[in-house]
C-alpha positions in Angstrom: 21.8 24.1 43.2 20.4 20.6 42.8 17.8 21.3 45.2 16.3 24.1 43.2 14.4 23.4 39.9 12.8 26.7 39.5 14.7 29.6 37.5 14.6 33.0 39.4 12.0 35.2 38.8 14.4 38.3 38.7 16.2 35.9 35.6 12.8 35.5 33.5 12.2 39.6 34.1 16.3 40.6 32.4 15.2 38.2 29.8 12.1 39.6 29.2 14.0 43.4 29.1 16.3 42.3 27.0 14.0 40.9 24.3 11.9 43.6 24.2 14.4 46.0 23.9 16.1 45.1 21.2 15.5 45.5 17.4 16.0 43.8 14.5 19.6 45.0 14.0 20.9 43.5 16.9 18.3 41.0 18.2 20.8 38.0 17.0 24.0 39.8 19.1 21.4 40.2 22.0 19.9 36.7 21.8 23.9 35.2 21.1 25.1 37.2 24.5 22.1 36.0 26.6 22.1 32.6 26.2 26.3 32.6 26.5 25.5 34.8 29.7 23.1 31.9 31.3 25.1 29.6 30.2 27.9 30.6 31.8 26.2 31.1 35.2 24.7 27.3 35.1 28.5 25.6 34.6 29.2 28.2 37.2 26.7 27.9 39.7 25.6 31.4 39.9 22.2 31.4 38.7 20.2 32.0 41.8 23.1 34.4 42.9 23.3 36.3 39.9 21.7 40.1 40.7 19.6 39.7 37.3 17.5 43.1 38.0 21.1 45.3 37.3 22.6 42.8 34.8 23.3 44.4 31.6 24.5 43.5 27.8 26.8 44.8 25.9 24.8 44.4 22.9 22.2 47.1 23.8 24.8 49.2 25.3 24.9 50.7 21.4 28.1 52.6 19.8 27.6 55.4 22.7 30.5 56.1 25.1 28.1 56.6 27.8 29.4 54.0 31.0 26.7 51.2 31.4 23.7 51.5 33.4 21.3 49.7 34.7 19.2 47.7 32.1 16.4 48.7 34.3 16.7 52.8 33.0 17.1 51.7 29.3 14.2 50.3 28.7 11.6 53.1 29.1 8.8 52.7 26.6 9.6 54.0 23.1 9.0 57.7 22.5 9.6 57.6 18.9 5.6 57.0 17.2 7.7 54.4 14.5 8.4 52.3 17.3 4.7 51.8 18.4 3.8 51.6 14.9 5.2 48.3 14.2 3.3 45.6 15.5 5.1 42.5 13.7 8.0 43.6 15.8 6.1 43.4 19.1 4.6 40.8 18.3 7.8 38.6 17.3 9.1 40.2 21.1 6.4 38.9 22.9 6.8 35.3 21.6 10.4 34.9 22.4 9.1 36.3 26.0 6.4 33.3 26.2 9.1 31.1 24.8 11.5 32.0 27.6 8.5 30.7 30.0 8.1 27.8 28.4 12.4 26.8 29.6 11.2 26.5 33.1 9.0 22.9 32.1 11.6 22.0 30.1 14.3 22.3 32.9 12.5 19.6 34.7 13.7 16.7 32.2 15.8 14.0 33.8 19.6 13.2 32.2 18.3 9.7 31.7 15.2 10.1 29.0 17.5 12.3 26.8 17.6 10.3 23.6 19.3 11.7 20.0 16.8 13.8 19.8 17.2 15.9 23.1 18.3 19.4 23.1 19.5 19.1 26.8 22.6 20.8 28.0 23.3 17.8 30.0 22.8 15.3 27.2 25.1 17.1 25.0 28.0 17.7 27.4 27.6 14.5 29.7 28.2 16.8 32.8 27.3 16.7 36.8 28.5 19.2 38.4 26.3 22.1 40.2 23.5 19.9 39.6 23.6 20.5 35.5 23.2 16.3 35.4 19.6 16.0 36.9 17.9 18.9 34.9 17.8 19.4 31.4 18.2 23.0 29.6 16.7 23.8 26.2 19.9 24.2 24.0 18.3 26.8 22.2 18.0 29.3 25.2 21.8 28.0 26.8 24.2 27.0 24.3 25.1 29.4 22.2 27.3 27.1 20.0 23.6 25.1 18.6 21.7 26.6 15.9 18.4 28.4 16.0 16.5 25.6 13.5 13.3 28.7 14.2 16.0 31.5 12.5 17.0 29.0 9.7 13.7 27.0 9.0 13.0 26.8 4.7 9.5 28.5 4.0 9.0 27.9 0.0 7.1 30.2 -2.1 6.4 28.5 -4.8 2.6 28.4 -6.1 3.3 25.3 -8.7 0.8 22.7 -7.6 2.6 19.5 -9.6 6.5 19.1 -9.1 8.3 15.6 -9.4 10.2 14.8 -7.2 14.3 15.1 -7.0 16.4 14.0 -4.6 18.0 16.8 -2.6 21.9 17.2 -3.1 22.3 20.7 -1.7 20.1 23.3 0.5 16.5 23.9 -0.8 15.8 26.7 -2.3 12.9 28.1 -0.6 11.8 28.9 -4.5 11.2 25.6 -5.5 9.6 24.6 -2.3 5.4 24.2 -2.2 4.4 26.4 1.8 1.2 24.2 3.3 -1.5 26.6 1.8 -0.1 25.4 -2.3 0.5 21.9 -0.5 -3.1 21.2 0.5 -4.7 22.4 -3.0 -2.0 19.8 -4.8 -2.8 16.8 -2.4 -6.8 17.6 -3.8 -5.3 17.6 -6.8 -3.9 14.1 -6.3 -6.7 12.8 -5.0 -9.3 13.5 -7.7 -6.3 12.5 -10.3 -6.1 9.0 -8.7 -9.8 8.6 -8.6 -9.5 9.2 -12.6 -6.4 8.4 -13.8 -5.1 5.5 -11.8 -1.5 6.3 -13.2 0.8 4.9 -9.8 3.7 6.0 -11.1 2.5 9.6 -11.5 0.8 9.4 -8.2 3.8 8.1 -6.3 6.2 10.6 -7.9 3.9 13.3 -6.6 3.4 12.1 -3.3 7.2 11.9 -3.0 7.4 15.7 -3.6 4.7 16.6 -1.5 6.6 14.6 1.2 9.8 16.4 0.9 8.3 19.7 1.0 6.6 19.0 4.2 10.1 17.6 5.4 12.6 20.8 4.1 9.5 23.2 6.1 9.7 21.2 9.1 5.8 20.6 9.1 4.3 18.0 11.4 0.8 18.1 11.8 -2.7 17.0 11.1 -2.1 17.4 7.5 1.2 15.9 7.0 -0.6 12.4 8.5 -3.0 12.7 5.9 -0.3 12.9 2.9 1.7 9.4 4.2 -1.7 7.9 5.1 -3.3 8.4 1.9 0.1 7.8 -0.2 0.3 4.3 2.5 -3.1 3.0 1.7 -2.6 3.8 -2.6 0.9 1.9 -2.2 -1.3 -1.1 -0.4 -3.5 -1.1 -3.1 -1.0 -1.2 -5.7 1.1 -3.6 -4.0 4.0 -1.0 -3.2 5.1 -2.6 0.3 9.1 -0.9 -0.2 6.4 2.5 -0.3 4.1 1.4 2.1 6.7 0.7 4.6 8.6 3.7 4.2 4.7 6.0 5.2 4.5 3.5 7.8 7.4 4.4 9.3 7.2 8.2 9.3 3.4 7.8 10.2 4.2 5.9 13.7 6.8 8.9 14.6 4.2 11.4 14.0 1.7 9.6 15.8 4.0 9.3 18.8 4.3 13.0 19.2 0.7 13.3 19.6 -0.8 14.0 16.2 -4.2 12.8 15.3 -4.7 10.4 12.6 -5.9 6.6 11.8 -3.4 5.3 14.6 -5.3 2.0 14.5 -6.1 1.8 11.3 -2.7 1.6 10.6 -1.4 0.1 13.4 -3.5 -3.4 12.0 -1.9 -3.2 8.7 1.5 -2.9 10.5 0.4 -6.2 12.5 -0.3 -7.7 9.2 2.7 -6.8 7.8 5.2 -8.3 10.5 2.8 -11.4 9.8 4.1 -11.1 6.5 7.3 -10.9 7.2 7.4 -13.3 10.3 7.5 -10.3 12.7 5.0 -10.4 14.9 4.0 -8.3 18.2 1.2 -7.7 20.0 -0.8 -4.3 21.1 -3.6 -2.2 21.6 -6.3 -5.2 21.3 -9.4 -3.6 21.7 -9.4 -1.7 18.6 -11.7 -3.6 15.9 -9.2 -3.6 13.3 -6.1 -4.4 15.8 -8.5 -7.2 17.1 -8.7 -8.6 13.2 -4.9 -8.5 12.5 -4.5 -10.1 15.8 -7.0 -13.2 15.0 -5.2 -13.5 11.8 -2.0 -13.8 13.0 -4.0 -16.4 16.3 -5.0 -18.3 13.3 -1.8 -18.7 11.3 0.0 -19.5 14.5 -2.6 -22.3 15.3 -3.1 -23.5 11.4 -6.6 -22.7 11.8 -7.2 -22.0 8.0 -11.0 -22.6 8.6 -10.8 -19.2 11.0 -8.2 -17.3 8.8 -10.0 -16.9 5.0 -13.3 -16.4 7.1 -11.1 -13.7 8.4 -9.9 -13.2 5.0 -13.3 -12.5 3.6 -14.3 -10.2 6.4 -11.4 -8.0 6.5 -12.1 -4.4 7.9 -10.3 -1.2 5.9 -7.9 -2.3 3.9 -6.5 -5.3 5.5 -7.3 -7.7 3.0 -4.6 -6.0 0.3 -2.2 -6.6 3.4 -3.5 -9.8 3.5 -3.3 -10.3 -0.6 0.4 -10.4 -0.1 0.4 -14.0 1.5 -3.1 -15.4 1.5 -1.6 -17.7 -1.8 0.9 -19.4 0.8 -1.8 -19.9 3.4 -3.6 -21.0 0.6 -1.1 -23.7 -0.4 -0.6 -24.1 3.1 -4.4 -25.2 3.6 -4.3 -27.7 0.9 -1.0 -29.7 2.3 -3.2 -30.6 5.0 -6.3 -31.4 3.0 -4.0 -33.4 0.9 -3.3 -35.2 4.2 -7.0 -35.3 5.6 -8.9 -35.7 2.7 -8.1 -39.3 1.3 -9.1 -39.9 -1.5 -10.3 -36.4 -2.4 -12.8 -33.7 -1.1 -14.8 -32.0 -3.5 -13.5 -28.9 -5.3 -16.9 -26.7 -4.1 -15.9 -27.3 -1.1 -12.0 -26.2 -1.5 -13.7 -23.0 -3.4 -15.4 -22.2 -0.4 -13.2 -23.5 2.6 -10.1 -20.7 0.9 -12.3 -17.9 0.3 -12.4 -18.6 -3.8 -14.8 -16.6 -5.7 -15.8 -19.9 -7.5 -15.1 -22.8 -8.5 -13.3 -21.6 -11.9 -10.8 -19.7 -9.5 -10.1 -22.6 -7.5 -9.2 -24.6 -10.6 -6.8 -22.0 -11.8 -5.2 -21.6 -8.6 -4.8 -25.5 -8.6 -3.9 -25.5 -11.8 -1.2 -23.0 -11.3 0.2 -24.9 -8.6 0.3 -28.3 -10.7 -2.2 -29.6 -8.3 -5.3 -29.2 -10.8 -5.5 -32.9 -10.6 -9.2 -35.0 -10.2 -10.2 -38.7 -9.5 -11.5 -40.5 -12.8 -15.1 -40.9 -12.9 -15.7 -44.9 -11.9 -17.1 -47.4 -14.6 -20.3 -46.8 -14.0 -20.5 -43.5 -14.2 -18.4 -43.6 -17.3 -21.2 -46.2 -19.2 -23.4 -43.7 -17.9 -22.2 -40.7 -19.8 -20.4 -42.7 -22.7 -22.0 -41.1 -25.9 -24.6 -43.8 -28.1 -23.2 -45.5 -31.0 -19.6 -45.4 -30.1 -17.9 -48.3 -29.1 -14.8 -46.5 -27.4 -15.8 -44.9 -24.3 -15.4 -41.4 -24.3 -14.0 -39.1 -21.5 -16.8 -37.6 -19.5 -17.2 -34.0 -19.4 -17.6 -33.4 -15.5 -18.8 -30.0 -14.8 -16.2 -28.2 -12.4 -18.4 -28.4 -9.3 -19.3 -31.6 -9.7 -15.4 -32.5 -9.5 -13.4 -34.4 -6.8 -9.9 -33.1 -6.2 -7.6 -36.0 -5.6 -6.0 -35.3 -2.3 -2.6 -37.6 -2.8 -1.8 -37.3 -6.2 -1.7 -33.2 -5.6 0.0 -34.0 -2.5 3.7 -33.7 -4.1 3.0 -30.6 -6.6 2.1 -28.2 -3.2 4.7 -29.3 -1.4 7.3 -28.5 -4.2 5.0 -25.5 -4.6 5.5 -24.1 -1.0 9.3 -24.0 -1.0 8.9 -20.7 -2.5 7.4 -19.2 0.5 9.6 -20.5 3.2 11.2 -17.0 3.3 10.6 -13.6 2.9 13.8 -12.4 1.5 13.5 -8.3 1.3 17.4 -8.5 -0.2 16.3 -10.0 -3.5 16.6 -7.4 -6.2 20.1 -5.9 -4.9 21.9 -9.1 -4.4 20.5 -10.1 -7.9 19.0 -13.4 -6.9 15.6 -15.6 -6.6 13.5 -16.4 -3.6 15.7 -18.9 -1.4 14.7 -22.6 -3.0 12.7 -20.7 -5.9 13.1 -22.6 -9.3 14.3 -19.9 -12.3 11.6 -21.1 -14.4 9.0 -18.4 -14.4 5.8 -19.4 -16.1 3.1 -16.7 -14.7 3.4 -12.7 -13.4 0.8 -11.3 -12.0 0.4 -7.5 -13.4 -1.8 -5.0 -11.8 -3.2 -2.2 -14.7 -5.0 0.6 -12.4 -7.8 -2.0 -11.2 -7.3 -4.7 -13.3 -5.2 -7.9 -12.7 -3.8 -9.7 -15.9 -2.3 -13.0 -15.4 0.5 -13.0 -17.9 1.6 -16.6 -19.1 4.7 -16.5 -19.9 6.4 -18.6 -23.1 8.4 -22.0 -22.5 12.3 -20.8 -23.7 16.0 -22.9 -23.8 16.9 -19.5 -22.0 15.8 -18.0 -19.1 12.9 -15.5 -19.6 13.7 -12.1 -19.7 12.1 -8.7 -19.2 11.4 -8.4 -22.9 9.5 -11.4 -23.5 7.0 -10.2 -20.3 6.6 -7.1 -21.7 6.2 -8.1 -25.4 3.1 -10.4 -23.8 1.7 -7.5 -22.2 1.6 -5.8 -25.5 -0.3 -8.7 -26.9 -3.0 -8.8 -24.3 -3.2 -4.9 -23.9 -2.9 -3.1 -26.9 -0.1 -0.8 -25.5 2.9 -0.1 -27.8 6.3 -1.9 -26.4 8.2 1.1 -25.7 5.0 2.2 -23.7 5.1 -0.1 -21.3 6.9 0.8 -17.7 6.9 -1.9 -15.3 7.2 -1.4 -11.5 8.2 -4.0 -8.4 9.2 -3.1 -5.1 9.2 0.7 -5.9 11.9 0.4 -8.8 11.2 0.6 -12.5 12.2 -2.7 -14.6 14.4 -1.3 -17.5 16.4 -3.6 -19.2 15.0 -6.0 -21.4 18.3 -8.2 -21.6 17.7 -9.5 -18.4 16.3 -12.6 -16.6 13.2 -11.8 -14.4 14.9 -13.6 -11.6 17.8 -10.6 -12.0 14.8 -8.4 -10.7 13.9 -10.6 -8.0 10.8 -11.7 -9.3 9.8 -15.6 -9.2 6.8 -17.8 -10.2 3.5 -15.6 -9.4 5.1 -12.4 -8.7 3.3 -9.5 -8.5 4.5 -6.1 -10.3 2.7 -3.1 -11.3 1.8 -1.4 -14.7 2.1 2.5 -15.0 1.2 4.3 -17.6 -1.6 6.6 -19.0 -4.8 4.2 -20.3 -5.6 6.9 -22.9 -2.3 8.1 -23.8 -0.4 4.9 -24.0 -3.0 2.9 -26.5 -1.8 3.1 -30.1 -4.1 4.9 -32.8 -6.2 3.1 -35.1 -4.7 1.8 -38.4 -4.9 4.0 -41.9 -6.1 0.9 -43.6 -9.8 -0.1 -43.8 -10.4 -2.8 -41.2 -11.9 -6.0 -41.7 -15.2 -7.5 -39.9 -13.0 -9.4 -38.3 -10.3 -6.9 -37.1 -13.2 -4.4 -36.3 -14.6 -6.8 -33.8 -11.7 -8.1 -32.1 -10.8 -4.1 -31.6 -14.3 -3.8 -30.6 -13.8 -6.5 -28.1 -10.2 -5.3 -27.0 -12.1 -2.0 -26.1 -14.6 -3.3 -23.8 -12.2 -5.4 -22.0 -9.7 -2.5 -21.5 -12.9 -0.5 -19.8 -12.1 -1.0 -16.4 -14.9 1.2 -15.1 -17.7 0.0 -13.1 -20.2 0.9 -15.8 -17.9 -1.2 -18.5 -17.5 -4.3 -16.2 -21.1 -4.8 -15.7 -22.1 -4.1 -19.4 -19.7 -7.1 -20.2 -21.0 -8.9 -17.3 -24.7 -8.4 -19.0 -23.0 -9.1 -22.1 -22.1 -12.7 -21.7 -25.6 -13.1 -19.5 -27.8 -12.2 -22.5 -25.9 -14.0 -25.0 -26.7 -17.6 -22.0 -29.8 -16.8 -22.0 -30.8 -17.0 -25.5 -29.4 -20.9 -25.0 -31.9 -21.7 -21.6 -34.9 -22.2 -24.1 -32.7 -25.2 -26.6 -31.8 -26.3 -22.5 -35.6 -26.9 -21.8 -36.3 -27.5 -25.4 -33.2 -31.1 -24.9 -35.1 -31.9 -21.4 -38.8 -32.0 -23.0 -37.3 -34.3 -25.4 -35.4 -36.6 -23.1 -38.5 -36.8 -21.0 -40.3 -37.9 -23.9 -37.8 -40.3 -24.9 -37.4 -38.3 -28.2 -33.7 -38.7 -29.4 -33.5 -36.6 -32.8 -31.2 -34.0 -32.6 -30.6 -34.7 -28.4 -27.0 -35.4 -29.1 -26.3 -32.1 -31.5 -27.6 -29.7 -29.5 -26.1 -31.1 -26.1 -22.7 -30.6 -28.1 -23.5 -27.3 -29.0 -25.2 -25.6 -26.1 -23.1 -26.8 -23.7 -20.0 -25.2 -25.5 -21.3 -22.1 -25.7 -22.7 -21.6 -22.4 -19.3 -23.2 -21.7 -17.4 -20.1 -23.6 -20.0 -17.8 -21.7 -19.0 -19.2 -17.8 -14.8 -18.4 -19.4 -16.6 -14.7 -20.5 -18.1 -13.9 -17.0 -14.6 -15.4 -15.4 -12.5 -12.8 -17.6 -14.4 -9.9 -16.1 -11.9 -8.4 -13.3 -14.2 -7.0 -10.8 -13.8 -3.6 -8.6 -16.2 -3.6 -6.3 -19.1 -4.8 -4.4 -21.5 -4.4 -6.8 -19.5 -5.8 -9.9 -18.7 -8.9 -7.5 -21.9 -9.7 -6.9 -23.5 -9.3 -10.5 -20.4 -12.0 -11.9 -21.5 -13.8 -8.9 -25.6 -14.0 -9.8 -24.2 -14.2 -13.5 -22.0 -17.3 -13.1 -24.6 -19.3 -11.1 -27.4 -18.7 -13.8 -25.3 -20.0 -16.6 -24.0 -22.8 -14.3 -27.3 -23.7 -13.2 -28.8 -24.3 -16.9 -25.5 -26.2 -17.4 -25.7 -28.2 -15.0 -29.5 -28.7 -15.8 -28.1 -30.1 -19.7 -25.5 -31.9 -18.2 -28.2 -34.0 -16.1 -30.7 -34.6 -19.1 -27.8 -35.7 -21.2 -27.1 -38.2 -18.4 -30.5 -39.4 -18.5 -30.5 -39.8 -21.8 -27.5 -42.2 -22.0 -29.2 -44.0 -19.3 -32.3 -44.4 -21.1 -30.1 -45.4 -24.8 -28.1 -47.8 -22.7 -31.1 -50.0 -21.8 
């Protein structure tokens, strides 16, 4: 028996009979008696003895008293015109033919690569005997005791293109369940509603459902990759790693049974992520975003931080949200051995670009965050240099931001306290209640991401611990939204109760959480009362900064740029005087100009920039108002050179 692994050609021909002449009255009695019959003949060892061509079933034998004949004489074609008429029925009849075909490759299978999965005979019942250990059997054709999943297989009806999503406590009801064709048309709907709403906690909800129709159907293909890659890359972008990680999982069993998708693509933000959470592996190198994640991870291993923000800032896809999650510690990281290095100091410019900083502003608040914001004192010189005329006491220079020196020691102590936070990525946070191991409880700053807008939320100094309600009652003063508007999210879960600590959430100092919520919806109406000028333009101003649109950010950006340039004629006007060794109203205008282009540069730095092209106009922005800084800065030096002699 062992020696043969091909099923009898006189077997294949009764099942074939059998199928196709039955109906849909007894094809489950006929299809329950067949596969007990083959069974029965494997544990016994007749299968190749079996005379298959005069085998019979008592199913088709029918109510009639006639003695059993041959199967062979009952299945003459159908006389009866009905019969021929009905071409579902052949149809279903000719695929459980092919499918009785297909048992032969599957009968190959080895005891050994069954996993929980298998649908072997010999997996199931762990026996040897007639050979039944070294070739599997599809279940479905010889065991009559497992279900036919094909028979009981949910196929919803419903045509309703939105549904939240529920978790299942009983069977589906086929009802209330979306078939592909409705499935496809909502995940367009999804897609333009993301584009134009930004609401996450809509989107996810939706995403959810879509996913657990596919799952109840038992549909794996091209299409279900799409949903959990789209719903994976959305949860990257909002921060959602519990989400991410939960697409990421079903997406690398769906890939392994063959179905097309970004395998790579995803595969390089899975590398990132066991980065992330010191997991790392190696595999499929050559692929140009594998090859990035792998570099990353080559350069955290070897503390090259020169090679890992260039990586940083040349990230293909969407690696760099991956990358978002710890690029602060590598950050910090970076600066502990420039603190080292770099004695007495290194130049802030050159920190700004070394880490992949936008500028030099965002250096200093991430420096600043950290409580390493710290500079070396101008020297003597430089201070009777810039001292202001007429005063004897001399005054503390104003030394533009790029022109600073970071002292490396003194900032030593603050990033080391400051990297005790990231020590450990601790994914059992929020359910056992607690803060990041060695994470103080004071919370000064939360990160919160509004569709594409980042607000850094400085939270107030308290006797008591800082609780949900004072975060949220800041976020209504920065955005406009009404309190009971306001639904925060971290790690996939909703932050409800305001009586509690943020550390009871598991959030510590620089967290990350998300804002959902309609934009339009969620903004409270304008007041019955006549505003004043004053009221009208700080609404006025509160409007432009809550248009997060492309078109908005770069009127804002051309805002603050217009309102500079009307100061770069006073900045020629003060170095045409100081040339000319004119000193009436030098000091007065210095003052002035260089607080307002000042409030400018904090303008321009306010703007939360989307894209490339928003990026790049702050960028050409900032460096023009620097620039004519700069330019004042230097007269006003000459000056006080020229007064001092």
């Amino acid at each position: 028996m062992s020696s043969q692994t091909e099923w009898p050609q006189s077997l294949k021909d009764f099942a074939n009979r059998a199928f196709a002449a039955c109906n849909d009255a007894n094809r489950k009695a006929v299809s329950d008696e067949l596969r007990a019959l083959i069974f029965d003949s494997f544990q016994n060892g007749t299968i190749h003895t079996t005379d298959w061509a005069n085998a019979s079933l008592k199913s088709l034998a029918g109510p009639s008293s006639v003695p059993k004949k041959s199967l062979k004489k009952r299945v003459a074609p159908p006389s009866t015109p009905a019969a021929l008429a009905d071409p579902d029925e052949q149809a279903r009849k000719e695929k459980r033919a092919r499918r009785f075909e297909r048992e032969q490759a599957q009968f190959q299978h080895e005891e050994n690569e069954a996993n929980l999965e298998s649908t072997s005979l010999a997996s199931r019942f762990g026996s040897s005997q007639n050979g039944f250990a070294k070739h599997g059997v599809d279940v479905d054709v010889a065991d009559p005791n497992v279900i036919d999943w094909d028979e009981h297989t949910v196929v919803g009806t419903s045509t309703k293109l939105e549904k939240s999503y529920l978790r299942l406590t009983s069977a589906p009801d086929p009802k209330t369940v979306r078939p592909l064709s409705t499935l496809v048309q909502t995940l367009e709907l999804l897609k333009k509603k993301w584009r134009t709403e930004n609401n996450y906690g809509y989107i996810c909800d939706q995403f959810k459902s879509v996913r657990q129709d596919l799952t109840v159907q038992r549909i794996k293909n091209e299409f279900t990759v799409k949903v959990y890659e789209i719903h994976a890359r959305i949860a990257l972008e909002m921060a959602d790693l519990g989400e991410y990680n939960q697409c990421q999982s079903q997406l690398r069993g769906l890939y392994a049974h063959g179905i097309r998708g970004s395998a790579m693509e995803f595969l390089a933000y899975r590398i990132l992520y066991l980065l992330h959470t010191k997991n790392r592996r190696e595999e499929h190198k050559e692929e140009v975003a594998v090859k990035h994640a792998l570099d990353v991870r080559k350069a955290l291993v070897t503390g090259n931080y020169h090679a890992f923000f260039k990586l940083y800032a040349d990230a293909p896809n969407m690696n760099a949200y991956v990358m978002d999650h710890f690029v602060e510690r590598e950050r910090i990281n970076a600066l502990l051995v420039m603190s080292k290095c770099y004695r007495p100091g290194v130049a802030l410019s050159f920190i700004a670009d070394e880490l992949a900083f936008q500028d030099v502003v965002e250096a200093d608040a991430f420096l600043a965050a950290n409580n390493a914001a710290v500079y070396i004192e101008p020297t003597p010189a430089e201070i009777a240099a810039l001292a202001p005329a007429g005063r004897k006491k001399k005054a503390r220079p104003a030394v533009p931001l790029d022109k600073r020196q970071w002292d490396a020691k003194a900032a030593m102590q603050p990033l080391a306290d400051a990297i005790v936070k990231f020590r450990k990525v601790d994914w059992n946070r929020f359910a056992a209640g607690n803060s990041a191991p060695g994470s103080s409880d004071v919370i000064r700053r939360i990160e919160v991401i509004w569709g594409r807008e980042r607000l850094q939320i400085v939270l107030p100094r308290t006797s008591e611990p800082v609780t949900l309600g004072h975060l949220r009652q800041e976020i209504a003063s920065i955005t406009a939204l009404p309190y009971e508007k306001i639904k925060l999210i971290h790690r996939g879960l909703i932050l409800r109760d305001d009586r509690l600590p943020l550390t009871a959430y598991g959030l510590v100092e620089g967290s990350r959480i998300g804002l959902v919520g309609s934009r339009e919806g969620d903004r409270p109406g304008a007041k019955t009362s006549q505003l004043s000028v004053g009221e009208q333009k700080a609404r006025e101003k509160k409007a432009k900064e809550q248009d997060t649109s492309e078109q908005g950010l770069m009127n804002r950006i051309t805002e603050a740029l217009d309102s500079a340039k009307l100061l770069f004629p006073e900045v020629e006007e003060v170095e045409a005087k100081v040339e000319k060794g004119e000193a009436e109203g030098v000091e007065e205008t210095h003052r002035r100009v260089s607080e307002l282009l000042l409030r400018q540069l904090l303008a321009l730095d306010s703007v939360g920039v989307n894209s490339d092209t928003t990026r790049q106009a702050r960028k050409v922005a900032v460096k023009q108002v620097q620039h004519h800084l700069d330019r004042l800065d230097a007269a006003w030096s000459k000056f006080k050179a020229k007064s001092s002699l």
